[in-house]
Each structure stands twice: as structure tokens, then as C-alpha cells.
C-alpha positions as CSV (number, residue, x, y, z in Angstrom):
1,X,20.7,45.3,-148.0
2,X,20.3,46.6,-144.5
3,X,20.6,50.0,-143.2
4,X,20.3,52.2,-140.7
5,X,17.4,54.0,-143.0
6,X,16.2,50.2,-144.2
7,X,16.4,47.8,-141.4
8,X,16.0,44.1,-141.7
9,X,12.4,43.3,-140.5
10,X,12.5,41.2,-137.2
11,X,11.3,38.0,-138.5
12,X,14.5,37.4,-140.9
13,X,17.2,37.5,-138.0
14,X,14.2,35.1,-136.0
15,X,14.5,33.0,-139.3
16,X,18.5,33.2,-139.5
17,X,19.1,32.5,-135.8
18,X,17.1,29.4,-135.8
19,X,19.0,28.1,-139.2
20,X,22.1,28.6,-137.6
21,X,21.0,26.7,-134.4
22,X,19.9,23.6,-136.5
23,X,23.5,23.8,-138.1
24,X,25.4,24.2,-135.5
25,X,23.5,21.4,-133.7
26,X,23.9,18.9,-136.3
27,X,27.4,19.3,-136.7
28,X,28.3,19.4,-133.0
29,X,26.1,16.7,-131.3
30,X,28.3,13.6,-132.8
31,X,31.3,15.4,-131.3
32,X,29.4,16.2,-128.1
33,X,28.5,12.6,-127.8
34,X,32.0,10.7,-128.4
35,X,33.4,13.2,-126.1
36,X,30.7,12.3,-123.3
37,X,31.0,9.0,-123.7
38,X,35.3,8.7,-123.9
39,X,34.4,11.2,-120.5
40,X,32.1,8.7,-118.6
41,X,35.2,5.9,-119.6
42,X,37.6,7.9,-118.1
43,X,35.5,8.9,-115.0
44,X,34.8,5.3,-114.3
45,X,38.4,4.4,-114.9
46,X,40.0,7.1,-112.1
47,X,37.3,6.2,-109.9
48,X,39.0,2.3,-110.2
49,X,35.7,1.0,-111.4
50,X,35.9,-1.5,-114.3
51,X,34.5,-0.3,-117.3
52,X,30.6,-1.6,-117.7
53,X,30.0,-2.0,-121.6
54,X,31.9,-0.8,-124.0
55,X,35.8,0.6,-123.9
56,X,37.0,3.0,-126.5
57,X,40.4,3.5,-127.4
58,X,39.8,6.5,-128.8
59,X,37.4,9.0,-130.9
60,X,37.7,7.2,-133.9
61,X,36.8,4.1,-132.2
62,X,34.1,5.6,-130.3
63,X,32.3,7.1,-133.4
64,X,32.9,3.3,-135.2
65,X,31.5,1.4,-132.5
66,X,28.7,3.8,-132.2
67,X,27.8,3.1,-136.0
68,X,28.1,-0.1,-135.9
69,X,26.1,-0.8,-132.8
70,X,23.6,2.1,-133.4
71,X,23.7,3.2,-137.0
72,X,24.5,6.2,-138.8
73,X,21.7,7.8,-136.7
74,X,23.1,7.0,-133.6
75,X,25.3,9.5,-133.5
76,X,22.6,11.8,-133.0
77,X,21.1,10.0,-130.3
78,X,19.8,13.3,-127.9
79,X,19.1,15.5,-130.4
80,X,15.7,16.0,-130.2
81,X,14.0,16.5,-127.2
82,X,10.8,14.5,-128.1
């Protein structure tokens, strides 16, 4: 364990900082991406502009119609920068 006399090398909070990162990104980016896309739906509906694609008529539906259209793996569309 770590202690003020015995501190955690350097490299292990580089190594636990990135893990986190990957999980948290992993779990959040489906969420991020329903919400965007409900978002855009709703900013195009105030503006009084019809819909262009796809309406949702809700989360659920979102995230279905994402996997059906663009697989499992779609809902991580933007994930990685590359």
C-alpha cells in the first residue's frame, strides 16, 4: 500500500488514469450519442424544419434503430479518433 514514507511510483496512477478513461468512455459514448442525436431532432423540430432521416420517439428507440441500421458497433460510432 501507499504511504507518505512509500509512495506509489508515477507510472501506476499514469496506468490507472488511462484505465479509467477507456471505461468511462465505453460506457458513456452510447449515451452521449442517443442524447446528440434525440438533440439534433429536437433542434430541427423548434426551428419548424421537418425532420431529414430518421425520427425517434425516444431513447429506447434511438438506441434500437441505431442497432438495427448500424449494428452493435454503431453505438460507438466517434469513439476513436482515427
Amino acid at each position: 500500500a501507499a504511504t507518505l514514507a512509500n509512495p506509489m511510483p508515477v507510472w501506476k496512477y499514469l496506468v490507472s488514469g488511462a484505465f479509467s478513461g477507456v471505461c468511462v468512455a465505453s460506457v458513456l459514448t452510447p449515451v452521449e450519442l442517443i442524447k446528440c442525436r434525440l438533440q439534433v431532432q429536437a433542434g430541427a423540430a423548434a426551428a419548424g424544419q421537418a425532420a431529414v432521416g430518421q425520427t425517434y420517439s425516444g431513447s429506447l428507440d434511438c438506441a434500437m434503430q441505431i442497432i438495427r441500421k448500424e449494428g452493435v458497433r454503431g453505438l460507438w460510432r466517434g469513439n476513436v479518433a482515427c
